[in-house]
PANU-713648 format. One record per residue (C-alpha): residue number from 1; residue in three letters; x, y negated, z. Coordinates in steps of 0.001 Angstrom, whole numbers, plus 524288, in hexadecimal, padded with zeros to 5 digits. Layout:
N
(r NUM,'ALA',(X,Y,Z)),
...
END
This chain:
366
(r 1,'UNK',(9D5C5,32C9F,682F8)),
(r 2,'UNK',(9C847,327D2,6865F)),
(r 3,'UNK',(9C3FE,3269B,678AB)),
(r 4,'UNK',(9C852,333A2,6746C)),
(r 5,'UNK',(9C27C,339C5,680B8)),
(r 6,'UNK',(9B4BB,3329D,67C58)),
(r 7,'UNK',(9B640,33732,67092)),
(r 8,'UNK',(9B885,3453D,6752E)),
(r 9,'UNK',(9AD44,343F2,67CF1)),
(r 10,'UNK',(9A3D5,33EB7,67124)),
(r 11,'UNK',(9A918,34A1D,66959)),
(r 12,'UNK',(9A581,354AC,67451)),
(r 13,'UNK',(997E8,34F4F,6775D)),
(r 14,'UNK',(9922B,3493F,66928)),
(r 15,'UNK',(998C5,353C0,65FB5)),
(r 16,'UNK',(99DCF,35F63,66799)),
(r 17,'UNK',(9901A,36195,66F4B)),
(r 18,'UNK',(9889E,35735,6682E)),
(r 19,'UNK',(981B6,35365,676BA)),
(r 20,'UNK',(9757E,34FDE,67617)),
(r 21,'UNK',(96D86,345F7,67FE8)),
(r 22,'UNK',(967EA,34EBD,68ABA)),
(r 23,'UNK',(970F5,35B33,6880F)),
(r 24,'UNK',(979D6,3602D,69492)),
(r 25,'UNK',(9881B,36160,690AC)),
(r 26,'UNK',(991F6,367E7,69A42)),
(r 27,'UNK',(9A08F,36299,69A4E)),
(r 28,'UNK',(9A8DD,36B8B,6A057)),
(r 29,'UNK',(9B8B5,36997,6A315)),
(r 30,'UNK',(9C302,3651F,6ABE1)),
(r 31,'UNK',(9C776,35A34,6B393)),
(r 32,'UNK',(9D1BF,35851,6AB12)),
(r 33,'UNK',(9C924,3548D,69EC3)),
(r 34,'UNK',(9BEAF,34988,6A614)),
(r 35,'UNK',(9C43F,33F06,69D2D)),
(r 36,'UNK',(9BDFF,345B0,6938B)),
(r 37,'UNK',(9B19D,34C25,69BB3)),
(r 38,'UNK',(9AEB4,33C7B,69F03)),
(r 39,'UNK',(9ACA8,33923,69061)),
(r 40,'UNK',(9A52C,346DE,68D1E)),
(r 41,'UNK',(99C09,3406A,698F5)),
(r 42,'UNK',(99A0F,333FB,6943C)),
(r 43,'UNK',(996BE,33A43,68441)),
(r 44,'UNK',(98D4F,344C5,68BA7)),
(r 45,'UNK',(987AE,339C0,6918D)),
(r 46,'UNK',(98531,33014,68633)),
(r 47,'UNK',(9813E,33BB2,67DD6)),
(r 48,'UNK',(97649,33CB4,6876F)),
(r 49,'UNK',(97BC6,34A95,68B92)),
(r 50,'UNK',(97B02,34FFF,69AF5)),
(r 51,'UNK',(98819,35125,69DB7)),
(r 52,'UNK',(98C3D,35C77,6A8EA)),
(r 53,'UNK',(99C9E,35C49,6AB58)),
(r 54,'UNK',(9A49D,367BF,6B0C6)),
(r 55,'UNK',(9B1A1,36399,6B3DB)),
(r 56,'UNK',(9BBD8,36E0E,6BA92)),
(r 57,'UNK',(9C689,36AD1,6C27A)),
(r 58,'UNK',(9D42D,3701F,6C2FD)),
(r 59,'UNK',(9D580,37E48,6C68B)),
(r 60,'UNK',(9C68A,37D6F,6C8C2)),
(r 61,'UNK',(9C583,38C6A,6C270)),
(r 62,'UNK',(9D1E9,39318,6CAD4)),
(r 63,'UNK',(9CC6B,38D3B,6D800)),
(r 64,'UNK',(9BF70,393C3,6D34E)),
(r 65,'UNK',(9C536,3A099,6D0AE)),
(r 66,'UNK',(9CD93,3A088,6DC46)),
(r 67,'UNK',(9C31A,39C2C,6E78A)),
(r 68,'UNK',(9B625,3A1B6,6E147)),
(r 69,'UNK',(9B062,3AD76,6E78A)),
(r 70,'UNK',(9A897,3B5F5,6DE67)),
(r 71,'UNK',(99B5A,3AEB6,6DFB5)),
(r 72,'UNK',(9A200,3A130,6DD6E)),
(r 73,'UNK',(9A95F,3A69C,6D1A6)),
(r 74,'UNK',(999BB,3AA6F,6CD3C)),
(r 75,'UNK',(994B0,39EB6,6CDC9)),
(r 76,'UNK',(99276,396A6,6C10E)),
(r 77,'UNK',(991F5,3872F,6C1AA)),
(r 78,'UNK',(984A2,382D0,6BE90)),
(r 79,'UNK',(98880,378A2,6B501)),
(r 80,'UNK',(9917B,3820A,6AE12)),
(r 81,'UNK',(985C2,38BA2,6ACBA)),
(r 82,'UNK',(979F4,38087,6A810)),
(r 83,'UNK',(9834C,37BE3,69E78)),
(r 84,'UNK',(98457,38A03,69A8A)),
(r 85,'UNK',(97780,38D78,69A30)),
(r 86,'UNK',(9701F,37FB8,6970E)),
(r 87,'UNK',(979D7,3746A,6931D)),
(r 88,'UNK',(97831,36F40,685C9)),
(r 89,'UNK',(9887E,36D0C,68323)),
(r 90,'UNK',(99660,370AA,68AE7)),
(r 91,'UNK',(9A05E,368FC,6886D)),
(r 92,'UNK',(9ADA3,36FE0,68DA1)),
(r 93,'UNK',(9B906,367E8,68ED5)),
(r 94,'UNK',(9C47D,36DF2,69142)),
(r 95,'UNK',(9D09D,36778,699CD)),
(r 96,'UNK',(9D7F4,37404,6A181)),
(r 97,'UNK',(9E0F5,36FEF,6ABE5)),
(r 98,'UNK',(9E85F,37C72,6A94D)),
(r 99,'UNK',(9EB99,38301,69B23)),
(r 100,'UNK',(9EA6D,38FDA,6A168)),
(r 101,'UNK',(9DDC4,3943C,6A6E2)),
(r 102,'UNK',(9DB26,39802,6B341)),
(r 103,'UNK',(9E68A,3A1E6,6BB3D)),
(r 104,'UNK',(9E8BE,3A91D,6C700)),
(r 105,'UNK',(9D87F,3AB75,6C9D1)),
(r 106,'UNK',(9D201,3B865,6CD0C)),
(r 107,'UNK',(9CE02,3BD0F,6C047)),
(r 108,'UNK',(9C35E,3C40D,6C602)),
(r 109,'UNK',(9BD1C,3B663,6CBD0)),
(r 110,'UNK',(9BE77,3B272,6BE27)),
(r 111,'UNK',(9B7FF,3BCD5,6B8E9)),
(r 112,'UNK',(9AB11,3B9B0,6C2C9)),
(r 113,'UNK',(9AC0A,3AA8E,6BE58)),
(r 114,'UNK',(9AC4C,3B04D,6AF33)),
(r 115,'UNK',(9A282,3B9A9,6B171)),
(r 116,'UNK',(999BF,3AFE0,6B82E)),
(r 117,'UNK',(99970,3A5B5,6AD30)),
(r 118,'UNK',(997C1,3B142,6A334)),
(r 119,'UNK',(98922,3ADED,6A0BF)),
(r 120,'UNK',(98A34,3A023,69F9D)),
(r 121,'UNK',(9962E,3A111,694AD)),
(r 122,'UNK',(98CDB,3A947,68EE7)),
(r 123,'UNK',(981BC,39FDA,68E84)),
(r 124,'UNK',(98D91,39628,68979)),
(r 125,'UNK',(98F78,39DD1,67D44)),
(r 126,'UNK',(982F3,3A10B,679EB)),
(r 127,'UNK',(97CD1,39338,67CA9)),
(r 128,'UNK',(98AF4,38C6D,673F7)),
(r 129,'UNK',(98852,39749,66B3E)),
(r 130,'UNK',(97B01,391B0,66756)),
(r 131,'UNK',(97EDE,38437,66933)),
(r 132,'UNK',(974BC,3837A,675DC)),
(r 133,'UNK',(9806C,37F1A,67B86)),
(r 134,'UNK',(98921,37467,674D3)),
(r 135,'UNK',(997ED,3773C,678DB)),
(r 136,'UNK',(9A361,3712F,67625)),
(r 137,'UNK',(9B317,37477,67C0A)),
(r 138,'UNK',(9BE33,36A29,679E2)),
(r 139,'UNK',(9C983,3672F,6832F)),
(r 140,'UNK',(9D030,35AA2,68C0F)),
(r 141,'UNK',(9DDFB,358C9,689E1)),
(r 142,'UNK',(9E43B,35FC3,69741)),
(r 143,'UNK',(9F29B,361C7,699ED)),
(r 144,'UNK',(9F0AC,37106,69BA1)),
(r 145,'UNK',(9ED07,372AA,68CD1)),
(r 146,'UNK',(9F69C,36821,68734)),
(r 147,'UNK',(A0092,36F35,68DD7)),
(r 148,'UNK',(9FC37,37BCC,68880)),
(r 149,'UNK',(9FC27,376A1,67B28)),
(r 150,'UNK',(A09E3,372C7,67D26)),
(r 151,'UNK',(A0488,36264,67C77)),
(r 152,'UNK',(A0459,3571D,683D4)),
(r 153,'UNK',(9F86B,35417,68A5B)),
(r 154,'UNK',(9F801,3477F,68177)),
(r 155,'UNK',(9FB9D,34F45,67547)),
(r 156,'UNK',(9EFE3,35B16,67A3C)),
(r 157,'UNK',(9E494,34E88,67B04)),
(r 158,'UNK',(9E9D3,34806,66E7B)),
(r 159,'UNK',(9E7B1,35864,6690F)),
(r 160,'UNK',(9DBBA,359BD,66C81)),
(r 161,'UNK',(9D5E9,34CF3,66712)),
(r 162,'UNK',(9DB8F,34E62,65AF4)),
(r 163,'UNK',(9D465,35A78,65A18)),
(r 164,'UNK',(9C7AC,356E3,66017)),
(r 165,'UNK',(9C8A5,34B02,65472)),
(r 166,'UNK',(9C8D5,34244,65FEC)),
(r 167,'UNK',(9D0B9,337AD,6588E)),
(r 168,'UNK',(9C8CC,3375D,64E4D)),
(r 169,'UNK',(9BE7B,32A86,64CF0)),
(r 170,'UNK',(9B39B,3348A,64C9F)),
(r 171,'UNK',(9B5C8,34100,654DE)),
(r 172,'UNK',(9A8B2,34594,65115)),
(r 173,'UNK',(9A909,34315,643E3)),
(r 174,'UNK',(9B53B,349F1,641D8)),
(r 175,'UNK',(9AFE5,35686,647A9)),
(r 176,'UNK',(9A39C,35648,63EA6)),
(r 177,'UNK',(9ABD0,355B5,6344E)),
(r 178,'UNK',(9B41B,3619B,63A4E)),
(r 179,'UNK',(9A76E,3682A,63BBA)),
(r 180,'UNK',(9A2CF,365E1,62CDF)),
(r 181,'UNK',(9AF5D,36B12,62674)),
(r 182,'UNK',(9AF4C,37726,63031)),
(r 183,'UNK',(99F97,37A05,62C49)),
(r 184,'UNK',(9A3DD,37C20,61E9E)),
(r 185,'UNK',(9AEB7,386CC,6216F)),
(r 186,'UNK',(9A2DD,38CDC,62AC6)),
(r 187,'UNK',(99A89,38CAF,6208B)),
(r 188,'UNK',(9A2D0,393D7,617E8)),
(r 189,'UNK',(9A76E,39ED2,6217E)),
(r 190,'UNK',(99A64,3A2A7,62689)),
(r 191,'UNK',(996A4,3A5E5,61738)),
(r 192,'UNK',(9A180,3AF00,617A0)),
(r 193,'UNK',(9A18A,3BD34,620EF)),
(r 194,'UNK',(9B1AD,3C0A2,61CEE)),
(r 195,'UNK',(9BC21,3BB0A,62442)),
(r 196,'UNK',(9CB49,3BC3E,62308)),
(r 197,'UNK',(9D56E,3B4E9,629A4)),
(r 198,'UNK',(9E31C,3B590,622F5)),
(r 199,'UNK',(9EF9C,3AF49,625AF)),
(r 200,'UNK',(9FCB7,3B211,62D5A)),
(r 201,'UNK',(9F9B8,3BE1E,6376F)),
(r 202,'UNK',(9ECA9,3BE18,63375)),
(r 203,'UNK',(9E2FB,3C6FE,62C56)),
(r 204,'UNK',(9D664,3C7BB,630E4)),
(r 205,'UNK',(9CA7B,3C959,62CF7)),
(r 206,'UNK',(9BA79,3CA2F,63200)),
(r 207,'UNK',(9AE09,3C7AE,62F6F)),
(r 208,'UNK',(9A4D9,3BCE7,634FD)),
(r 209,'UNK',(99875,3C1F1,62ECD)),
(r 210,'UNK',(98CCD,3BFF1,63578)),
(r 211,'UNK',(99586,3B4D0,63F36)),
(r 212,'UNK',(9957C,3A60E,63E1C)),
(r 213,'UNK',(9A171,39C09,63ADD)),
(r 214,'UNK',(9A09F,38FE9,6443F)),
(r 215,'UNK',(9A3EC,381FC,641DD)),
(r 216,'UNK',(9AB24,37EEF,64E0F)),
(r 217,'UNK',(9AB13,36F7E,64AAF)),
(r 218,'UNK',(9AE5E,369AF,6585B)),
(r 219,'UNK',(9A21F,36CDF,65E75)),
(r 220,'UNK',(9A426,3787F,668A3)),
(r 221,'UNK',(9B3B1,37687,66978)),
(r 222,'UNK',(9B99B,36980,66781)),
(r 223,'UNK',(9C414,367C6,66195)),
(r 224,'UNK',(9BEA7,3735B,65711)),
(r 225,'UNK',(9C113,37653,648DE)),
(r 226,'UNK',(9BDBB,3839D,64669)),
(r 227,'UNK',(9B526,38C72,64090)),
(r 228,'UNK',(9B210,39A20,647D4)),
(r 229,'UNK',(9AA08,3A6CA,64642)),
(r 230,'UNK',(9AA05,3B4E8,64BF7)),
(r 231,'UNK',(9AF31,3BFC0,642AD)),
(r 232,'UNK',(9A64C,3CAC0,643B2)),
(r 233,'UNK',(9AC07,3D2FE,64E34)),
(r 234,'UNK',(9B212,3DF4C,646AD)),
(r 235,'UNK',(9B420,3D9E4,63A91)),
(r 236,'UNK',(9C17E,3D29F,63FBA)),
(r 237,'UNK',(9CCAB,3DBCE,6387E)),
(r 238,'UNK',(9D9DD,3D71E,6360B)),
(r 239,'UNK',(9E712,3D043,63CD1)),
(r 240,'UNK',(9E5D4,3C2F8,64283)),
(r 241,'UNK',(9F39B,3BA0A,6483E)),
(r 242,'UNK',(9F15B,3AFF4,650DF)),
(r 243,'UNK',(9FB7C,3A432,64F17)),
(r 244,'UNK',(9F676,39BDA,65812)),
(r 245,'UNK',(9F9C7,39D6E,667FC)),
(r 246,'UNK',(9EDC2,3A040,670B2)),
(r 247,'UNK',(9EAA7,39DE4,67DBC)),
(r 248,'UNK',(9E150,3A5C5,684B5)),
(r 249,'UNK',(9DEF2,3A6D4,6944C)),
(r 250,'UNK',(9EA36,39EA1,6960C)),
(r 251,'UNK',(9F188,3A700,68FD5)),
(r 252,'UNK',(9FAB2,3A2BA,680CA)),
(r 253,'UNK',(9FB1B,3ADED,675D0)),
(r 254,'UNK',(A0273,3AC1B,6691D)),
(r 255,'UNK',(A03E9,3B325,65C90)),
(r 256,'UNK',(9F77A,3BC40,65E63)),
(r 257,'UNK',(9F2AB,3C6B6,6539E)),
(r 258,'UNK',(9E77D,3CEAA,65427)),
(r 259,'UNK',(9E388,3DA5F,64B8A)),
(r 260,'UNK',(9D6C1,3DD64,649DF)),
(r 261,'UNK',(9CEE2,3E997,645CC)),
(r 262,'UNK',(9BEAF,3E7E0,6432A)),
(r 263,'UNK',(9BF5B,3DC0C,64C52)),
(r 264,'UNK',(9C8AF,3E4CA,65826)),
(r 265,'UNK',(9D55B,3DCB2,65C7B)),
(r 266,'UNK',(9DCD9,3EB0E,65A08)),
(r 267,'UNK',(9EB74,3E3FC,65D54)),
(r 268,'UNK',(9EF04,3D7C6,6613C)),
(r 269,'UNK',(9FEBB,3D18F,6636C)),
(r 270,'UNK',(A017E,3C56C,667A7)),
(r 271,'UNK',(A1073,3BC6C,66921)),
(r 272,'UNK',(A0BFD,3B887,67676)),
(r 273,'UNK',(A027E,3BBB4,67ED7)),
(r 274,'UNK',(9FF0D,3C8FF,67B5C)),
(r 275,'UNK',(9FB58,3CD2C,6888A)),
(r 276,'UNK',(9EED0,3C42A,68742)),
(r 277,'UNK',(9E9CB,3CB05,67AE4)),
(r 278,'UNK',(9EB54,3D6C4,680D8)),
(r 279,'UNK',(9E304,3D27C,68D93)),
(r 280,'UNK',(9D991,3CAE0,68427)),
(r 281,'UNK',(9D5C0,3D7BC,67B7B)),
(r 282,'UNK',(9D3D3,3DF58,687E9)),
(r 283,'UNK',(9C93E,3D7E6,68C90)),
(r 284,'UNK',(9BCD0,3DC65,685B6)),
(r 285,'UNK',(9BB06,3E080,677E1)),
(r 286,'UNK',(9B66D,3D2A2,672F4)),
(r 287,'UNK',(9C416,3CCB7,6759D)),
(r 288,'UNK',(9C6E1,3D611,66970)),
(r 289,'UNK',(9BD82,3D1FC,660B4)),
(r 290,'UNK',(9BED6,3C3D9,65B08)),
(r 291,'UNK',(9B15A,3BAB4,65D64)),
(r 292,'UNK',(9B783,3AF28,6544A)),
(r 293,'UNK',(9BF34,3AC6E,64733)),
(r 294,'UNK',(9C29D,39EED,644F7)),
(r 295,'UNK',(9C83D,39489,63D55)),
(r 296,'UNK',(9CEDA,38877,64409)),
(r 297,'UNK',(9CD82,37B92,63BC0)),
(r 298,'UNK',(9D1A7,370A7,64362)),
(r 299,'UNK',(9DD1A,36B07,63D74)),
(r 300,'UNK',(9DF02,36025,649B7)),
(r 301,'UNK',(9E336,36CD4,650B7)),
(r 302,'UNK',(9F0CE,37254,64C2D)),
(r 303,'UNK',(9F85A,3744D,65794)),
(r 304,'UNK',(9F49E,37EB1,6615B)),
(r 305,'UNK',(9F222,37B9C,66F71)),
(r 306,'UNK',(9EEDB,38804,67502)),
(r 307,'UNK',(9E066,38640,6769E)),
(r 308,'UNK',(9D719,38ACD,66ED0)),
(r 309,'UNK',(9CCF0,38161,66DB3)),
(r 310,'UNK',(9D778,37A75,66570)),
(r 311,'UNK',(9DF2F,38491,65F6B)),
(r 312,'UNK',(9D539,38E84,65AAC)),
(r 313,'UNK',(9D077,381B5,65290)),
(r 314,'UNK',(9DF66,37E6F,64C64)),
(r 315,'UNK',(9DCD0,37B19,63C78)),
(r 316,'UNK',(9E0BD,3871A,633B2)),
(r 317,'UNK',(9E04B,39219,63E04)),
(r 318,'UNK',(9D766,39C11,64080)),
(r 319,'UNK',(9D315,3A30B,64C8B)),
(r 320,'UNK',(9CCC5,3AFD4,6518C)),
(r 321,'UNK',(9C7F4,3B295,66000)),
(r 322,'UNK',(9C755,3C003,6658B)),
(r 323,'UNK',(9BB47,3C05B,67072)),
(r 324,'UNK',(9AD8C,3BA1F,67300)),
(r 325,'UNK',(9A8EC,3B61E,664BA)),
(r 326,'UNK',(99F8A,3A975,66354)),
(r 327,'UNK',(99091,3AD7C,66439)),
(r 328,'UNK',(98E4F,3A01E,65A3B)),
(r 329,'UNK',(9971C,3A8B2,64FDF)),
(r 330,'UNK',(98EE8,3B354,6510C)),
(r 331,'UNK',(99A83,3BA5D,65857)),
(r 332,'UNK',(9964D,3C62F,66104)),
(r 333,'UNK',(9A442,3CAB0,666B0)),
(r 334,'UNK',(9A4E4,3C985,6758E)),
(r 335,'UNK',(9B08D,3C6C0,67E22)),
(r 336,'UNK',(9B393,3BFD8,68A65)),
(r 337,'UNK',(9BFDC,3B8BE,6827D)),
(r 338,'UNK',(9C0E4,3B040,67822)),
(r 339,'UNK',(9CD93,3ADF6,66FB0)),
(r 340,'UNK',(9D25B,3A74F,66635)),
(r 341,'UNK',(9DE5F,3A9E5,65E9E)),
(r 342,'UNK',(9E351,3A1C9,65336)),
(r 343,'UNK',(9EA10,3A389,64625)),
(r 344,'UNK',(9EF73,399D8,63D58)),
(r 345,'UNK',(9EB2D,39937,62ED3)),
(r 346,'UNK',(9F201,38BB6,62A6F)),
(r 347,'UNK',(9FCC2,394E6,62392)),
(r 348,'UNK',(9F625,39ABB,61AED)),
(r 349,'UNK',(9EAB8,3A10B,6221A)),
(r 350,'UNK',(9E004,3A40F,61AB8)),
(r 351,'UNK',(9D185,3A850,61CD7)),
(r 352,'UNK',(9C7BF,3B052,613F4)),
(r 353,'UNK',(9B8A0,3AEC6,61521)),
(r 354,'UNK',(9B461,3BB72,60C76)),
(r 355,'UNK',(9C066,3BC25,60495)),
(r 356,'UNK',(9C085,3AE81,6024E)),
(r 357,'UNK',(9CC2A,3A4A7,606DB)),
(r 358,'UNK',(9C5B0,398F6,60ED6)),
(r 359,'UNK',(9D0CB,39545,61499)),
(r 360,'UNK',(9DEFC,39456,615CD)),
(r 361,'UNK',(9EC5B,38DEC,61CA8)),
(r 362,'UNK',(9E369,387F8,62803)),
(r 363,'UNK',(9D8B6,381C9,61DEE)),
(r 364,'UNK',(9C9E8,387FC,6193D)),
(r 365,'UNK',(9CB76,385EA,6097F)),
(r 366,'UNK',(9BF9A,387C7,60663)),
END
């Protein structure tokens, strides 16, 4: 366990953010994950980084809520806010004590916490946007997700290293290599404007002129394995299914499809959790609109687990998110959600880049 935690921790700090001697780096996470905040500490440290840790406690957000008057709820930590505004790298580590988030709080004190932090989560995507701010998300084996995820905690940790290429002799080097297969398949899309998903439930179509396909190579989300841009924001037309369960706010939806009209969500069903979708759509006119099309290409990740930094990355799926789109995409829709919903392709899914097949049953072909 130490050795794969060190080499979690040399992944994070020399490829992830790529520290540098003299840059601040804030760690944020829980209690639960120190094992692994220790050895982030010590690679800050001999990378010559100035290292700032955040740690939360259990039920450290409900006792918030629940005692806070209004001016407490205003106030912003001044770590959280530097880091924001002046910190060369975050490195988020998540370890949740629950697999639900936070219930039974005021959603109006929630609402002043949200609406307090509003500028700085600005500053957050503008400065990641740019790559002023180095970023990276990747998660501690807890018991609330590997229960979620219907594993073990044992079989959750051994999931997550597998994916992160933790085994591996050379972590790093496996993730350049990641990074230099996915370049070529960004290469090719961001020559084309024309884009058409096709496969079981699913015709769709839109355009991504004038946007930008991303490598994600391990960098900003580890594990990754993906390539994502945002589709022009009424040129989305067709029928999209959704294979794969989701969960969102706590909350599990299967079998959801969407039809879409000039980039409008016109209908939407879903198997379970309807009610959601419905409360979703209502909630500005972004959450509507889709701010990413993707393509998942990690093949370490098969299995869903009901969290999305691993499943929207599953080899030989695809994904769309209605909501906020990514500034670095050259995505302008606006929305205070973000969701991602995911197809399967492996059976004969195919995709068109102006009329031309690049890829099909889960694999690019080009």
């Amino acid at each position: 366990m130490s050795s794969i935690l060190n080499k979690y921790a040399k992944l994070l700090v020399n490829y992830c953010v790529s520290l540098k001697e003299g840059e601040r780096v804030m760690v944020q996470s829980t209690t639960l994950a120190e094992p692994l905040v220790r050895e982030v500490y010590r690679e800050v440290l001999r990378a010559g980084g100035l290292p700032h840790i955040s740690m939360d406690f259990r039920d450290q957000r409900t006792i918030r809520l629940r005692e806070s008057n209004t001016e407490q709820l205003q106030y912003v930590p001044p770590l959280y806010s530097l880091a924001m505004e002046e910190f060369n790298a975050y490195i988020y580590i998540r370890a949740p004590f629950y697999s639900r988030s936070t219930q039974k709080v005021s959603s109006e004190k929630a609402k002043i916490e949200t609406q307090a932090r509003k500028p700085y989560r600005t500053r957050y995507s503008e400065r990641t946007a740019s790559l002023e701010l180095k970023r990276t998300l990747c998660e501690y084996p807890t018991l609330a997700h590997a229960q979620n995820a219907g594993l073990s905690l044992e079989e959750y940790a051994d999931f997550i290293y597998h994916a992160c290429h933790l085994y591996d002799e050379n972590p790093q080097g496996c993730w350049e290599e990641v990074s230099r297969n996915q370049q070529a398949a960004v290469d090719l899309l961001n020559k084309r404007t024309k884009m058409r998903y096709l496969g079981e439930g699913i015709d769709i179509s839109f355009s991504t002129e004038g946007r930008t396909w991303i490598n994600s190579d391990g960098k900003t989300n580890m594990p990754s394995g993906e390539v994502y841009t945002a589709p022009v924001d009424d040129s989305v037309n067709g029928t999209i299914h959704f294979s794969y369960p989701s969960m969102f706010m706590g909350e599990e939806v299967e079998g959801i499809t969407l039809w879409v009209k000039d980039g409008w969500v016109e209908k939407w069903e879903a198997k379970k959790g309807k009610k959601l979708l419905d409360k979703i759509f209502e909630i500005d006119e972004g959450s509507r609109r889709f701010g990413e099309a993707a393509i998942g290409t990690n093949m370490r990740i098969q299995t869903p687990v009901k969290n999305i930094l691993f499943d929207e990355k599953i080899g030989g799926t695809v994904h769309m998110a209605v909501g906020q789109a990514y500034i670095q995409n050259g995505g302008v829709n606006k929305s205070a959600i973000h969701w991602d919903m995911i197809a399967d392709m492996k059976n004969g899914g195919q995709i068109f880049a102006d009329d031309e097949l690049i890829y099909e049953s889960g694999h690019f072909i080009f």
